[in-house]
Biopython code that builds the backbone (N, CA, C, O; Angstrom):
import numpy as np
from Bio.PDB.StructureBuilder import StructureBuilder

atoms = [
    (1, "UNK", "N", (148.947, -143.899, 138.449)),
    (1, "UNK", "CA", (149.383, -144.478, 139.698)),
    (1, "UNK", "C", (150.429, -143.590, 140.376)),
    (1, "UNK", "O", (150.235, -143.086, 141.482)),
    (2, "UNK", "N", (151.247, -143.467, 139.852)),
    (2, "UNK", "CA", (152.554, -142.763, 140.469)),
    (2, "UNK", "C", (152.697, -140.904, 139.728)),
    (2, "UNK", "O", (153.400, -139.970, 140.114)),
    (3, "UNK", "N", (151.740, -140.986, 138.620)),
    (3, "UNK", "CA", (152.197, -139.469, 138.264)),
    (3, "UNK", "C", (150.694, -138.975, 137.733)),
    (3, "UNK", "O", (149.830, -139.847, 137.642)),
    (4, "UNK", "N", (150.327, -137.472, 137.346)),
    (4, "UNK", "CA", (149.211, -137.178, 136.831)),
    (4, "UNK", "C", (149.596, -135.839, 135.860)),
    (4, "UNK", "O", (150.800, -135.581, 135.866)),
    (5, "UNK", "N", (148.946, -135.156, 135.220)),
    (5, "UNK", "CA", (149.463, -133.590, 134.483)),
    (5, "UNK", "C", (148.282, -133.368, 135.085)),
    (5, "UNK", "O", (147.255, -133.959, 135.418)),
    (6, "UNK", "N", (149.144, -131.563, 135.126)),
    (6, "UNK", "CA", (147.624, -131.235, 135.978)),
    (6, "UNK", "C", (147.541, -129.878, 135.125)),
    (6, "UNK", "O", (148.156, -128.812, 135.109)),
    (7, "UNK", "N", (146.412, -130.483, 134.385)),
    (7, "UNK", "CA", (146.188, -129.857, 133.525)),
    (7, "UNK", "C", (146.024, -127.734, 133.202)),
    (7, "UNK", "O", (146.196, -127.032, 132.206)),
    (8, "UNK", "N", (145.670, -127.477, 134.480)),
    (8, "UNK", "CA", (145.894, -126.166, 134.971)),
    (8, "UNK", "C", (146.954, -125.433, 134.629)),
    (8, "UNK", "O", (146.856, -124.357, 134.040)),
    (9, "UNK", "N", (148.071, -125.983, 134.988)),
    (9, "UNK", "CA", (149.498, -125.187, 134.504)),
    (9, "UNK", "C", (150.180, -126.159, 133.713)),
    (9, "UNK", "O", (151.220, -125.716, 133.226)),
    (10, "UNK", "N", (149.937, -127.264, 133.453)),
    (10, "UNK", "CA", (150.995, -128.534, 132.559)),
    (10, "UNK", "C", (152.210, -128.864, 133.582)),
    (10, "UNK", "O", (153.091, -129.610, 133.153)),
    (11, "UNK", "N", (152.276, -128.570, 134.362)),
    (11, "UNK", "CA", (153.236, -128.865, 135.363)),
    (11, "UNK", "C", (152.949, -130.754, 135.280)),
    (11, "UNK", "O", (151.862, -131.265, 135.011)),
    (12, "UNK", "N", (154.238, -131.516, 135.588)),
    (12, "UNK", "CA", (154.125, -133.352, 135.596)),
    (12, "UNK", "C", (154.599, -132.853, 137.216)),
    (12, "UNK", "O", (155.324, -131.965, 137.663)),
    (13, "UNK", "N", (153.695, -134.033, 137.848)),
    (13, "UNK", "CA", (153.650, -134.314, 139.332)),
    (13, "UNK", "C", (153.735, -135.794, 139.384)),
    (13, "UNK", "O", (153.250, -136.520, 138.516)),
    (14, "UNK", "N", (154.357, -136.206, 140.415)),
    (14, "UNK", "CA", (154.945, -137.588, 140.882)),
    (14, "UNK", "C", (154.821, -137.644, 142.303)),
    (14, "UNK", "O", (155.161, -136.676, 142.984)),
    (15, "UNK", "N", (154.331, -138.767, 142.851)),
    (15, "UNK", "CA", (153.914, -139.359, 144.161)),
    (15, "UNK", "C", (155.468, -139.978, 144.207)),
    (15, "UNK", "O", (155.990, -140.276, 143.132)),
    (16, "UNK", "N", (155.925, -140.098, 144.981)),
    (16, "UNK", "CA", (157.166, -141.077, 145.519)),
    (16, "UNK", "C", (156.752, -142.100, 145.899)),
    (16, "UNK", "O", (156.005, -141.836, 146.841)),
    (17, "UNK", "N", (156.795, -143.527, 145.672)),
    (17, "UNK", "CA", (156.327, -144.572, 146.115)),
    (17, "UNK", "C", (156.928, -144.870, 147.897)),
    (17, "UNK", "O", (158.090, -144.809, 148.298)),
    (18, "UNK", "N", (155.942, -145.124, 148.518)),
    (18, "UNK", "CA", (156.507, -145.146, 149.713)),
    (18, "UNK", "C", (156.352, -144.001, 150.720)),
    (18, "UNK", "O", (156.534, -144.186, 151.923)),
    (19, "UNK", "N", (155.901, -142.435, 150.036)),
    (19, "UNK", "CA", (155.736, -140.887, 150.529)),
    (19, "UNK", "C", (154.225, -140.814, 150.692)),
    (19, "UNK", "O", (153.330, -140.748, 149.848)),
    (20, "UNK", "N", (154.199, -140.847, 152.080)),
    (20, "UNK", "CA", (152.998, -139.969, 152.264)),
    (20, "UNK", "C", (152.520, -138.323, 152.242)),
    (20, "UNK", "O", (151.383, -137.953, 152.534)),
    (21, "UNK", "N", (153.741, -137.339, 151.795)),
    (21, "UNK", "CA", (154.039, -136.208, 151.571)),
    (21, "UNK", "C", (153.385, -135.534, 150.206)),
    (21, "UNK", "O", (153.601, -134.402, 149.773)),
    (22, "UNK", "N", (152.427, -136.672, 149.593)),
    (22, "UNK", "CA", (151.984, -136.005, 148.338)),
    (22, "UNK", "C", (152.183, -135.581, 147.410)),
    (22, "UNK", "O", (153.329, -135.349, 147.796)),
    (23, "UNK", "N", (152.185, -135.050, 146.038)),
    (23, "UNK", "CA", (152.437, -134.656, 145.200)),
    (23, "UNK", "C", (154.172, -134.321, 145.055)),
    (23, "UNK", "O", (154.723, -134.292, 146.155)),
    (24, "UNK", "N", (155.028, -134.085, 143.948)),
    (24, "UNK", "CA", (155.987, -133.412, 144.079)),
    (24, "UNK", "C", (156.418, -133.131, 142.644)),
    (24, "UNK", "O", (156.090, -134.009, 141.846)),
    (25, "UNK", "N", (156.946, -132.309, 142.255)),
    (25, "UNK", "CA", (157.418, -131.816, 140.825)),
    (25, "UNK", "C", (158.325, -132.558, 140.170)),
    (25, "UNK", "O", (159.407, -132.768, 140.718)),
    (26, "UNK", "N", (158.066, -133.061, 138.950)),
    (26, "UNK", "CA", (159.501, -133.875, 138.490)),
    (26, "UNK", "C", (160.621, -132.932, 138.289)),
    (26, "UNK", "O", (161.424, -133.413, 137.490)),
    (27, "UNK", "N", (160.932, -131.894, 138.673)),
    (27, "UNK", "CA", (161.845, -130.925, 138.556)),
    (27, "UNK", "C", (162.729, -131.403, 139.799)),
    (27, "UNK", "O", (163.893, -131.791, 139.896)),
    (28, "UNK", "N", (161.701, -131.215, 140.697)),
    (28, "UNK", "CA", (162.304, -131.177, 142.252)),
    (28, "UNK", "C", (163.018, -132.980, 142.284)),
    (28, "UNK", "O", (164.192, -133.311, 142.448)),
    (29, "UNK", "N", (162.039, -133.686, 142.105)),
    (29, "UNK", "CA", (162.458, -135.087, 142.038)),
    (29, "UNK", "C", (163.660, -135.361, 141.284)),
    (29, "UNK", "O", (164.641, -135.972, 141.706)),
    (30, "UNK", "N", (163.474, -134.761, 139.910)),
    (30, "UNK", "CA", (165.233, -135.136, 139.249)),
    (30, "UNK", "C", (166.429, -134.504, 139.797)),
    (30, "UNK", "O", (167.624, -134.786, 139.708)),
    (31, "UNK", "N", (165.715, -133.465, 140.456)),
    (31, "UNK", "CA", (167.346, -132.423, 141.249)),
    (31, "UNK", "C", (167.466, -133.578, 142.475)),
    (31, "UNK", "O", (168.637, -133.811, 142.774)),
    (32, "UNK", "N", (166.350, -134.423, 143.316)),
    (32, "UNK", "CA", (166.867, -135.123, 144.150)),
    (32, "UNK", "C", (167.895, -136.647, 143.806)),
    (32, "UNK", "O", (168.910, -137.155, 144.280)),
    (33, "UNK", "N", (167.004, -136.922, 142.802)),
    (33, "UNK", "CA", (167.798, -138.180, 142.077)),
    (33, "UNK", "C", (169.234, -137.750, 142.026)),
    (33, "UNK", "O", (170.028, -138.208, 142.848)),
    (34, "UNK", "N", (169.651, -136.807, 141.013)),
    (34, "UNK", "CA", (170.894, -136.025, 140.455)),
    (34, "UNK", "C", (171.919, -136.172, 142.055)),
    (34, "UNK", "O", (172.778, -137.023, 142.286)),
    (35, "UNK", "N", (171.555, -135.274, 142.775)),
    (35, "UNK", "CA", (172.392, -135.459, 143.773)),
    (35, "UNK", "C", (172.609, -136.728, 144.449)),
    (35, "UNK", "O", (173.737, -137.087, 144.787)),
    (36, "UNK", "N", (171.071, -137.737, 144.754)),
    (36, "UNK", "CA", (171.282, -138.734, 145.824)),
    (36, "UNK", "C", (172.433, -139.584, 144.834)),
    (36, "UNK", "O", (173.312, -140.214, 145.422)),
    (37, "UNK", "N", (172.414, -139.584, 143.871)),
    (37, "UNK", "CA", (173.381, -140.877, 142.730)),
    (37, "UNK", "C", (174.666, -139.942, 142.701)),
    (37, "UNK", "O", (175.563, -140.586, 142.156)),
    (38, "UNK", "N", (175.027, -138.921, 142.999)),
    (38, "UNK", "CA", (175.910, -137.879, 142.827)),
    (38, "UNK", "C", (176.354, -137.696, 141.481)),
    (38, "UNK", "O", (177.513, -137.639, 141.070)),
    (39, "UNK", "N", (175.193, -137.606, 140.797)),
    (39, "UNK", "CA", (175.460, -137.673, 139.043)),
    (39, "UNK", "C", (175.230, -136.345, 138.642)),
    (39, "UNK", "O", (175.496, -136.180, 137.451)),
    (40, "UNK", "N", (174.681, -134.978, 139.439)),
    (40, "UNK", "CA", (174.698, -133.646, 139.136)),
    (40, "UNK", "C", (175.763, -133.281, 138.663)),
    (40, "UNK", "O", (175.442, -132.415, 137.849)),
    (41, "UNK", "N", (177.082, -133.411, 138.649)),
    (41, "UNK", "CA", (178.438, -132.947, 137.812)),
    (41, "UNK", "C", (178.371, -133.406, 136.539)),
    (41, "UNK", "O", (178.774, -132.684, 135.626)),
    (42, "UNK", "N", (177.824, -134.741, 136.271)),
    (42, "UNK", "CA", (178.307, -135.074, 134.835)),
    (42, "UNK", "C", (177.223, -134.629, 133.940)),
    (42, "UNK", "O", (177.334, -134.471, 132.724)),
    (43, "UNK", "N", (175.771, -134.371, 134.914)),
    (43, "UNK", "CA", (174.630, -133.654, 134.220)),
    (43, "UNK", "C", (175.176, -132.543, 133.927)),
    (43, "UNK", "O", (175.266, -132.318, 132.720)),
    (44, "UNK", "N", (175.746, -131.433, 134.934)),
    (44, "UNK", "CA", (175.584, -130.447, 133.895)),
    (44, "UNK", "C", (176.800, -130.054, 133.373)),
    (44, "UNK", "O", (176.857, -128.898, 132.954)),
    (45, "UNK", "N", (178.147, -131.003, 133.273)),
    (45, "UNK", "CA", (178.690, -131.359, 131.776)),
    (45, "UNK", "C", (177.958, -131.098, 130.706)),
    (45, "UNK", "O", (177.888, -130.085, 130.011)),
    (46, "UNK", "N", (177.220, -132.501, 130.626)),
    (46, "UNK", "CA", (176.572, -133.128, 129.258)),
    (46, "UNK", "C", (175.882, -131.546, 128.552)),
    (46, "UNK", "O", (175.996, -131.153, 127.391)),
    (47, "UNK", "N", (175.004, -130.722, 129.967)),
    (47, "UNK", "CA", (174.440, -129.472, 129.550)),
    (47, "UNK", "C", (174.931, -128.585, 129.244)),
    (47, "UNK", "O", (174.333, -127.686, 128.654)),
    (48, "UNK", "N", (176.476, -128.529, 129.609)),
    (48, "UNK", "CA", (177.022, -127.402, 129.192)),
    (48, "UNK", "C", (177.526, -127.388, 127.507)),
    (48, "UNK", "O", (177.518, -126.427, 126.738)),
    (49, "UNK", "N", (177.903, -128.627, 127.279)),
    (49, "UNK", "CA", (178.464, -129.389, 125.945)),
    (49, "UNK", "C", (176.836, -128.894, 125.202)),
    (49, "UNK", "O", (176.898, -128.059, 124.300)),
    (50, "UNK", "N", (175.833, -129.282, 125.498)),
    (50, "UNK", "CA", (174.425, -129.193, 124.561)),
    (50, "UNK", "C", (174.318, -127.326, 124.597)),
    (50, "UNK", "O", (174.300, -126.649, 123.569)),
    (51, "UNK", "N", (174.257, -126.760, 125.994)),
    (51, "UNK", "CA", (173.987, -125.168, 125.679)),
    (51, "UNK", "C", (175.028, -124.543, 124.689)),
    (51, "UNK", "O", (174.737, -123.749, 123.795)),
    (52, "UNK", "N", (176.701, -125.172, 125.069)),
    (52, "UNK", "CA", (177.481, -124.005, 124.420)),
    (52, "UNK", "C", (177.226, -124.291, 122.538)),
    (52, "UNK", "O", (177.407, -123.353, 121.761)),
    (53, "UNK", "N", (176.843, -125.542, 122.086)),
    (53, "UNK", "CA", (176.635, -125.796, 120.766)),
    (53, "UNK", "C", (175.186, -124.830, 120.626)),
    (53, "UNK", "O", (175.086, -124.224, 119.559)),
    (54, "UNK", "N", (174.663, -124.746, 121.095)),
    (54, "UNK", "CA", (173.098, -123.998, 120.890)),
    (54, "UNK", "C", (173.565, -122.745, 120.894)),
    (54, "UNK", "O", (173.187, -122.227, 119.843)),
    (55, "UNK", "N", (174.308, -121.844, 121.651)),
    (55, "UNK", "CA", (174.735, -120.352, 121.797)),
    (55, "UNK", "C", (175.546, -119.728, 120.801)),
    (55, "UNK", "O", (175.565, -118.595, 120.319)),
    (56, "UNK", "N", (176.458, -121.151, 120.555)),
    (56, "UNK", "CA", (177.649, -120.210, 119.383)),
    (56, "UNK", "C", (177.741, -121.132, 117.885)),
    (56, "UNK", "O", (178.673, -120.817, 117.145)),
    (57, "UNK", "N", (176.976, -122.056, 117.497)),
    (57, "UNK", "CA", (176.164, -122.513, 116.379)),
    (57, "UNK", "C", (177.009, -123.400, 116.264)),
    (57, "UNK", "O", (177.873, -123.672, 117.098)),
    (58, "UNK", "N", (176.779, -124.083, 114.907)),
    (58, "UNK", "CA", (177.270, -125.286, 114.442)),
    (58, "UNK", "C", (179.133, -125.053, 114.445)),
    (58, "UNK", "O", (179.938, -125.778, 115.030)),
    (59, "UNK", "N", (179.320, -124.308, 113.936)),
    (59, "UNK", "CA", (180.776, -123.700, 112.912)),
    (59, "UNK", "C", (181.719, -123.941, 114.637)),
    (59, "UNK", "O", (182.585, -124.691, 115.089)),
    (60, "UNK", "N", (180.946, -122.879, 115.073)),
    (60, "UNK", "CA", (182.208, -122.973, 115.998)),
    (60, "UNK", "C", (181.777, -124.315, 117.025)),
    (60, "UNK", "O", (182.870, -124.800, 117.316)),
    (61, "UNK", "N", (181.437, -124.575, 117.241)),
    (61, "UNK", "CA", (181.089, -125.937, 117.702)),
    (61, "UNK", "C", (181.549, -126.815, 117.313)),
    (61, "UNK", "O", (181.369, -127.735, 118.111)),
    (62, "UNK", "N", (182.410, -127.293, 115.987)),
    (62, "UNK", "CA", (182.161, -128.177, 115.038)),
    (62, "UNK", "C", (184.128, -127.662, 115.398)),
    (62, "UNK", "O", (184.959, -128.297, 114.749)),
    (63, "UNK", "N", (184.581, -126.717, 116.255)),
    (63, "UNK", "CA", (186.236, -126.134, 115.973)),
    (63, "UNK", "C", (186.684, -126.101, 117.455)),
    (63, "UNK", "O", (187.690, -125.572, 117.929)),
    (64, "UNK", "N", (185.371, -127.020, 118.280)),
    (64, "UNK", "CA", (185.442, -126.672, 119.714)),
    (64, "UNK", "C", (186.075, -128.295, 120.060)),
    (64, "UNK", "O", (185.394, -129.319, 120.030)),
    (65, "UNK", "N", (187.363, -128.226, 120.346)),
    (65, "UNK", "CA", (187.972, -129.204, 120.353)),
    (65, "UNK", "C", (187.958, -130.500, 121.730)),
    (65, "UNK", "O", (188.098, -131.721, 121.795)),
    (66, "UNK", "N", (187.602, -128.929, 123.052)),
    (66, "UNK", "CA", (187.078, -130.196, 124.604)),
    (66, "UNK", "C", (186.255, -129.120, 125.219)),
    (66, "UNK", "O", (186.075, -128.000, 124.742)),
    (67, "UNK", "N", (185.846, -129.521, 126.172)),
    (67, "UNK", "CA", (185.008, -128.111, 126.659)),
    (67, "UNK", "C", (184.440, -129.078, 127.940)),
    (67, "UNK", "O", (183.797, -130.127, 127.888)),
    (68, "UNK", "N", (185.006, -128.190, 129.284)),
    (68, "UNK", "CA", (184.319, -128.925, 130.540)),
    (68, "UNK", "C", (184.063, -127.480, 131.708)),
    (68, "UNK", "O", (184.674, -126.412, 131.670)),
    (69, "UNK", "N", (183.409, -127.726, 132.294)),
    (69, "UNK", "CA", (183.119, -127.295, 133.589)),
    (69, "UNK", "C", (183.770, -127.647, 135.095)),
    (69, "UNK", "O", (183.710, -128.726, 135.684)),
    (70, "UNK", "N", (184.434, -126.359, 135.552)),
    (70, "UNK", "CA", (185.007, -126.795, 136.903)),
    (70, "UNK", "C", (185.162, -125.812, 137.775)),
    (70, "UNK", "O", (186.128, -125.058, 137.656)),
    (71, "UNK", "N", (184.073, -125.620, 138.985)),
    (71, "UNK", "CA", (184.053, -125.214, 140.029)),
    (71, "UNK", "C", (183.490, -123.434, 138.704)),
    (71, "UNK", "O", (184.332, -122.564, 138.481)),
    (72, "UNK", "N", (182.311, -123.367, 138.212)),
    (72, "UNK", "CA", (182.033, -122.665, 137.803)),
    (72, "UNK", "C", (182.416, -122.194, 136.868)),
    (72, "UNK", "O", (181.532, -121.460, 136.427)),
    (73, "UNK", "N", (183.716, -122.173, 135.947)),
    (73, "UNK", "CA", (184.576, -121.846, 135.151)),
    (73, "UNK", "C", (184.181, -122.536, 134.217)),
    (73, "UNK", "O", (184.594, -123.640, 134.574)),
    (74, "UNK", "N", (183.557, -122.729, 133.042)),
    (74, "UNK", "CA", (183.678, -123.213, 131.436)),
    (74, "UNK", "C", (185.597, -122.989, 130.948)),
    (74, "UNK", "O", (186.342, -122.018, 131.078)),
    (75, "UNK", "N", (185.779, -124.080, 130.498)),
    (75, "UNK", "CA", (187.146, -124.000, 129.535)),
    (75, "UNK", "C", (186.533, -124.429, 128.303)),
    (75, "UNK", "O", (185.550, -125.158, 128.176)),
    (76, "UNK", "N", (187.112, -123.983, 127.572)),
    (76, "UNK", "CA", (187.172, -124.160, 126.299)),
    (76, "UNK", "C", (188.432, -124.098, 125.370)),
    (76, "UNK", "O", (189.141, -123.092, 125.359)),
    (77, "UNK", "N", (188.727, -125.312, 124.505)),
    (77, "UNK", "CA", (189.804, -125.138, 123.885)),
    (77, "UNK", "C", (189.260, -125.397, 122.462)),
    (77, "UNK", "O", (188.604, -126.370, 122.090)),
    (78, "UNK", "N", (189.622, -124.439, 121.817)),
    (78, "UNK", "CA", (189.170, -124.132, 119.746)),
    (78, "UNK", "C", (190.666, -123.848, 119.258)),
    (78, "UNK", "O", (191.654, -123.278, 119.720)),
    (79, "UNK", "N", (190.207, -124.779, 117.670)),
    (79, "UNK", "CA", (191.500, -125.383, 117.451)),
    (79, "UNK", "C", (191.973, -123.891, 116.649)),
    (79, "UNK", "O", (193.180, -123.813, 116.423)),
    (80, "UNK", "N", (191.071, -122.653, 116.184)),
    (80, "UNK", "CA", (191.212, -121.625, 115.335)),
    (80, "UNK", "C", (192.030, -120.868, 116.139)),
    (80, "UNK", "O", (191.616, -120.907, 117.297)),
    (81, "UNK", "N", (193.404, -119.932, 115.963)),
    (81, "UNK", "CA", (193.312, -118.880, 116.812)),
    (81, "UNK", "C", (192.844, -117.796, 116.487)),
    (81, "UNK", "O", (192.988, -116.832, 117.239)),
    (82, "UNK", "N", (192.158, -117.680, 115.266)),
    (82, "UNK", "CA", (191.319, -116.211, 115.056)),
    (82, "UNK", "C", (190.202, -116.642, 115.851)),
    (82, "UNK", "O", (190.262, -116.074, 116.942)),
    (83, "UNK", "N", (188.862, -117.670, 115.738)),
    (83, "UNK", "CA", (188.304, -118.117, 116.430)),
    (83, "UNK", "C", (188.558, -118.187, 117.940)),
    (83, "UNK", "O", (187.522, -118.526, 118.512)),
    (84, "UNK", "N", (189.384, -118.023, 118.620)),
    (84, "UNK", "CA", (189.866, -117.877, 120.130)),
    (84, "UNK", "C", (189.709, -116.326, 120.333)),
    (84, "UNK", "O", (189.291, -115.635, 121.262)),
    (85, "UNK", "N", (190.268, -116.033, 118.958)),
    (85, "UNK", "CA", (190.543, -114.496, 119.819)),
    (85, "UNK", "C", (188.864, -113.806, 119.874)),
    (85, "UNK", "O", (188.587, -112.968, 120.731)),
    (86, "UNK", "N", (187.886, -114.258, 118.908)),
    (86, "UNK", "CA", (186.794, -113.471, 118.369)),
    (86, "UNK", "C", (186.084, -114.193, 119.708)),
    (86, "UNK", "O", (185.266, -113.365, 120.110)),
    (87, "UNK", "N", (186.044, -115.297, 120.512)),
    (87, "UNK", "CA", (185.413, -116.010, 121.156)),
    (87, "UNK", "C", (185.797, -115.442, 122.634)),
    (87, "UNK", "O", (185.111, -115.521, 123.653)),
    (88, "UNK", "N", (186.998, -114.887, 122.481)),
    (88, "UNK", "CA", (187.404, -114.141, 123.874)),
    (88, "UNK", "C", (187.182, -112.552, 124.049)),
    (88, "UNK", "O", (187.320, -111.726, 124.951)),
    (89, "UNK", "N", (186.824, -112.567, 122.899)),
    (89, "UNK", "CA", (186.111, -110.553, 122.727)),
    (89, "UNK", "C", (184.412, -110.892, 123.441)),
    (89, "UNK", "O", (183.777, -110.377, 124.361)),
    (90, "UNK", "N", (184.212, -111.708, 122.738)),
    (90, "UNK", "CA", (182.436, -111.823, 123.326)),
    (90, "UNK", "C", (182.196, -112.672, 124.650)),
    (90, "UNK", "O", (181.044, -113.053, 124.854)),
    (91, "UNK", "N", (183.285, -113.030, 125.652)),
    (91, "UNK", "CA", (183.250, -113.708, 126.514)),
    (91, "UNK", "C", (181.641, -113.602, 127.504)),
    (91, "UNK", "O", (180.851, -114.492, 127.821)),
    (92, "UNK", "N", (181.634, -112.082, 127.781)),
    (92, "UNK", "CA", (181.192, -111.486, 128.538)),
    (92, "UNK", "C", (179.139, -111.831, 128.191)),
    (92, "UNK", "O", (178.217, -112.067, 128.972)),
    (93, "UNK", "N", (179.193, -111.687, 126.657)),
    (93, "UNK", "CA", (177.464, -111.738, 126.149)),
    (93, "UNK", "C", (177.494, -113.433, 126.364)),
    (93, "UNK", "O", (176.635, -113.915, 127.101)),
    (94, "UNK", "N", (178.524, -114.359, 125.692)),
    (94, "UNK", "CA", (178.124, -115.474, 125.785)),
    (94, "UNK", "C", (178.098, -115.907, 127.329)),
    (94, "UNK", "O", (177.584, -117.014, 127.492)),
    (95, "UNK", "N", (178.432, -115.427, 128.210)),
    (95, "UNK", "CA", (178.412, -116.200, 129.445)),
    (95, "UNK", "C", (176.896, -116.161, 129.911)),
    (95, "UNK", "O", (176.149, -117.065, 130.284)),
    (96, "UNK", "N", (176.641, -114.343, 129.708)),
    (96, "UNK", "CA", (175.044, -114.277, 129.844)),
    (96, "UNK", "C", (173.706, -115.018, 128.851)),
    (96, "UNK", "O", (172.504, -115.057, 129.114)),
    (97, "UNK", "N", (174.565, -115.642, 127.461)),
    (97, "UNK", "CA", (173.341, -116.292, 126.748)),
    (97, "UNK", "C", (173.193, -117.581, 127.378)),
    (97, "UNK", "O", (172.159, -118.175, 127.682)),
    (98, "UNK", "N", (174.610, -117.970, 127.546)),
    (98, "UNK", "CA", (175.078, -119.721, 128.317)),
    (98, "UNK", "C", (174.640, -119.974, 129.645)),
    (98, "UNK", "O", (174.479, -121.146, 129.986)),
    (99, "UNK", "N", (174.370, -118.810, 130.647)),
    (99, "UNK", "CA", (173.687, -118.561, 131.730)),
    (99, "UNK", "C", (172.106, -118.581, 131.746)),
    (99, "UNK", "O", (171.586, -119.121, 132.722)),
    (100, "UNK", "N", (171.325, -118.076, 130.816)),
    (100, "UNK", "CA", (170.024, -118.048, 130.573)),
    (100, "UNK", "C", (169.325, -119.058, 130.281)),
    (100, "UNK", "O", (168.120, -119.180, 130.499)),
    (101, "UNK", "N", (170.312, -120.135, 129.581)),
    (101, "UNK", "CA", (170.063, -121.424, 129.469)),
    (101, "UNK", "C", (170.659, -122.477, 129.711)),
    (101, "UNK", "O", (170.840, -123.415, 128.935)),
    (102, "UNK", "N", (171.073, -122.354, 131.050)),
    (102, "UNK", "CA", (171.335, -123.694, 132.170)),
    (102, "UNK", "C", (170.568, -123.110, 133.705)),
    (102, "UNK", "O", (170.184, -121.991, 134.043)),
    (103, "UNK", "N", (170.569, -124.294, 134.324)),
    (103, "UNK", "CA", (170.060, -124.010, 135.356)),
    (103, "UNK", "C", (170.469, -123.375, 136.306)),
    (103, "UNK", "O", (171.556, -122.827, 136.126)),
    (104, "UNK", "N", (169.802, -123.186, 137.662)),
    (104, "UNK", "CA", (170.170, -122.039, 138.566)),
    (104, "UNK", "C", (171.436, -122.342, 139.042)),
    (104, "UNK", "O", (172.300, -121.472, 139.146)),
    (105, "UNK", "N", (171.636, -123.596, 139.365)),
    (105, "UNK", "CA", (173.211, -123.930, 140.043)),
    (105, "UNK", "C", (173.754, -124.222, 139.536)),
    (105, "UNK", "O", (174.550, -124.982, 140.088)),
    (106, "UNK", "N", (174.012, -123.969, 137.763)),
    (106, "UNK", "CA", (175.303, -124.569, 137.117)),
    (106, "UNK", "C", (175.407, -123.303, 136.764)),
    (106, "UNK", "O", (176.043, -123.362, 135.711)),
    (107, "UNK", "N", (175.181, -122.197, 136.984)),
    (107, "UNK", "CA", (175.999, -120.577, 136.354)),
    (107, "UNK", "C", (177.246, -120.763, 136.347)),
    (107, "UNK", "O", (177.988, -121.412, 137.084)),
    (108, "UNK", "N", (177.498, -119.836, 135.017)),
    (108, "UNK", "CA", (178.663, -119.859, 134.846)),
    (108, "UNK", "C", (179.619, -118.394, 134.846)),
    (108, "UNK", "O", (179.377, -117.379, 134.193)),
    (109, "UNK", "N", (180.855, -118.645, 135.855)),
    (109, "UNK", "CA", (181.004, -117.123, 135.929)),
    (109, "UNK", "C", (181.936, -116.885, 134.972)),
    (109, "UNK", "O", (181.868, -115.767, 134.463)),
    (110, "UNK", "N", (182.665, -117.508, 134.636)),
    (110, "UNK", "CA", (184.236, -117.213, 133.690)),
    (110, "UNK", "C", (184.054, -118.188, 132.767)),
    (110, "UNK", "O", (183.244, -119.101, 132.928)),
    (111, "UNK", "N", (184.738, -118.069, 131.822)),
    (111, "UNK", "CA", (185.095, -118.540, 130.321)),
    (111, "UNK", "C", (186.567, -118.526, 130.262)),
    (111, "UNK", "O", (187.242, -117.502, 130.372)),
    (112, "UNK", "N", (187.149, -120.018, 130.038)),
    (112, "UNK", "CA", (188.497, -119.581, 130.019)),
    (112, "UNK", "C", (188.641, -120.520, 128.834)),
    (112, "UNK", "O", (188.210, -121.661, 128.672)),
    (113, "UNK", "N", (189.495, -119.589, 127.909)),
    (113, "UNK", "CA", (190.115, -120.023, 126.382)),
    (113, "UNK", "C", (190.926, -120.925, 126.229)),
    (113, "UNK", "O", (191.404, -121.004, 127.361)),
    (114, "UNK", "N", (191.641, -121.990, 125.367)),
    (114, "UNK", "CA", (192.562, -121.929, 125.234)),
    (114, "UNK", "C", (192.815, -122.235, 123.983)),
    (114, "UNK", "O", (193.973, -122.224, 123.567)),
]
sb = StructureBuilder()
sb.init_structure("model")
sb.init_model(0)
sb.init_chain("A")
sb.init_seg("    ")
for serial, (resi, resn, name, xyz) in enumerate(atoms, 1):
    if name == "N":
        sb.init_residue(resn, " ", resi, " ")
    sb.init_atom(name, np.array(xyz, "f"), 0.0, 1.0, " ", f" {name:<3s}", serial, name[0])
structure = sb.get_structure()
């Protein structure tokens, strides 16, 4: 009724109830939801909290004491200070692994320690 896979590329497509505009990507549809509820900030929180545990593993994850996003900037505060310092040598690779896996408008340009 409202959605189909199309089997060609596996892409999920969704009719908008009410749209005579046809087809539309659940990609495109959740980026509209996200904004119309203005819940895109705390989404890609939650994503940044799930990528940075995926990039720098359990250990340091497990020493990563708060960690938020603001106006592009990741903070991070780890309770180790050898762990700070080794985490502020690789700033530069993790921003590009942490970048590769979030989306286009939550890049992240800086990493700031504390």
């Amino acid at each position: 009724m409202y959605g189909f896979d199309d089997a060609e590329n596996n892409a999920r497509y969704y009719r908008r109830p009410g749209s005579d505009s046809g087809m539309h990507a659940l990609g495109d549809v959740l980026q509209e939801v996200l904004k119309k509820y203005r819940l895109s900030q705390k989404f890609e929180k939650k994503q940044a909290l799930q990528v940075w545990n995926e990039v720098v593993g359990h250990i340091v994850a497990a020493r990563t004491k708060s960690l938020y996003i603001e106006k592009q900037k990741l903070f991070v505060e780890i309770e180790s200070p050898a762990l700070r310092q080794e985490i502020q040598m690789l700033k530069d690779s993790l921003i590009a692994r942490l970048n590769e896996k979030m989306q286009a408008d939550a890049q992240i340009t800086e990493i700031i320690i504390r």
